[in-house]
VMD Tcl script that draws the C-alpha trace (Angstrom):
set ca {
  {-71.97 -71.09 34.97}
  {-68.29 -69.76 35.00}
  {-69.03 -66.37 34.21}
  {-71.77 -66.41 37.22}
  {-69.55 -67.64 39.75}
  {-66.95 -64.82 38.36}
  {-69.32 -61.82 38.20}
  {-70.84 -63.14 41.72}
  {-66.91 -63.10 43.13}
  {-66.19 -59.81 42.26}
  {-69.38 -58.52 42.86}
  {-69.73 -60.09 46.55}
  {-66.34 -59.04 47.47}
  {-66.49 -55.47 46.49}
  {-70.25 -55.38 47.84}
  {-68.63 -56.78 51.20}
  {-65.88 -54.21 51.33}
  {-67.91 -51.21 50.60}
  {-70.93 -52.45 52.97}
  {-67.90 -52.69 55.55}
  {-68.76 -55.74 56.58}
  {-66.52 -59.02 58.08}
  {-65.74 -61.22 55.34}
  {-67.80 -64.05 54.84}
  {-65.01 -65.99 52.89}
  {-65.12 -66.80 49.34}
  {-68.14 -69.07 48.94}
  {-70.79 -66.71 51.13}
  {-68.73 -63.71 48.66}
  {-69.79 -65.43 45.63}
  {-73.60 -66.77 46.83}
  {-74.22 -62.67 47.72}
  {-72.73 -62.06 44.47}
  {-75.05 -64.39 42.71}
  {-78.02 -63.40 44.38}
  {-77.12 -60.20 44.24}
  {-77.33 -60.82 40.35}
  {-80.63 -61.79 40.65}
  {-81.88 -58.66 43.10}
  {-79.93 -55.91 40.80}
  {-81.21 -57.56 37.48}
  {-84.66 -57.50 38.57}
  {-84.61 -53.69 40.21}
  {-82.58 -52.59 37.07}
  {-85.14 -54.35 34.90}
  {-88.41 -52.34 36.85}
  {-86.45 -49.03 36.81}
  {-85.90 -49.45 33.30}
  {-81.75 -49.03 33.15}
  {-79.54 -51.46 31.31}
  {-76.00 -51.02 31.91}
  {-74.90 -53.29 28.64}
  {-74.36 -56.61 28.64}
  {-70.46 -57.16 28.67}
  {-68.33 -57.88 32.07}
  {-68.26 -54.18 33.73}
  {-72.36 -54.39 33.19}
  {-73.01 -57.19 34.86}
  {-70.51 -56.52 37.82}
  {-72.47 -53.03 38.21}
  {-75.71 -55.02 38.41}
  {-74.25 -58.07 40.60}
  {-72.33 -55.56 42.51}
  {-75.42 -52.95 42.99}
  {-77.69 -56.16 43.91}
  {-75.10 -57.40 46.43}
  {-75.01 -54.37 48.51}
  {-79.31 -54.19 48.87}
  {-78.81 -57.77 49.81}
  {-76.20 -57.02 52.36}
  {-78.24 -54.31 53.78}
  {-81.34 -55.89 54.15}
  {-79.80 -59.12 56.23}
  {-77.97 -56.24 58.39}
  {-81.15 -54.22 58.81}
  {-83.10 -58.04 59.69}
  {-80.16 -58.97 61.68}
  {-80.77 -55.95 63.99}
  {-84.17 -56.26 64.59}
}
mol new
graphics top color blue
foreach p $ca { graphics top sphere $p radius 0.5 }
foreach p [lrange $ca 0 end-1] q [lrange $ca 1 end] { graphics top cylinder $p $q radius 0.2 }
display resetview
């Protein structure tokens, strides 16, 4: 549960600075980061690509997950 809340940290707040986003603070960071986990995992998984298991993988996939997530509640938030 450690390593989630770690991964979803870094993941959330380099998703948030490279979406260019306001921060959200370093709960909402680590709940994107989470579910971000969940979104990459699951894309990665149908496309077929598995970065390795170890820190840097699961950032990638966190990270990569966090930034669809971000998008898609900007793109929502628009309409």
């Amino acid at each position: 549960m450690l390593w989630w809340i770690i991964v979803g940290l870094i993941a959330g707040f380099l998703a948030g600075k490279v979406m260019r986003g306001g921060g959200f603070g370093i709960l909402i960071d680590i709940l994107v980061g989470m579910v971000g986990g969940v979104i990459g995992g699951w894309l990665f998984g149908m496309l077929g690509i598995f970065p390795g298991g170890g820190l840097i993988g699961s950032i990638l996939v966190a990270f990569v997950g966090a930034c669809i997530l971000l998008w898609l509640v900007r793109l929502i938030k628009k309409a």
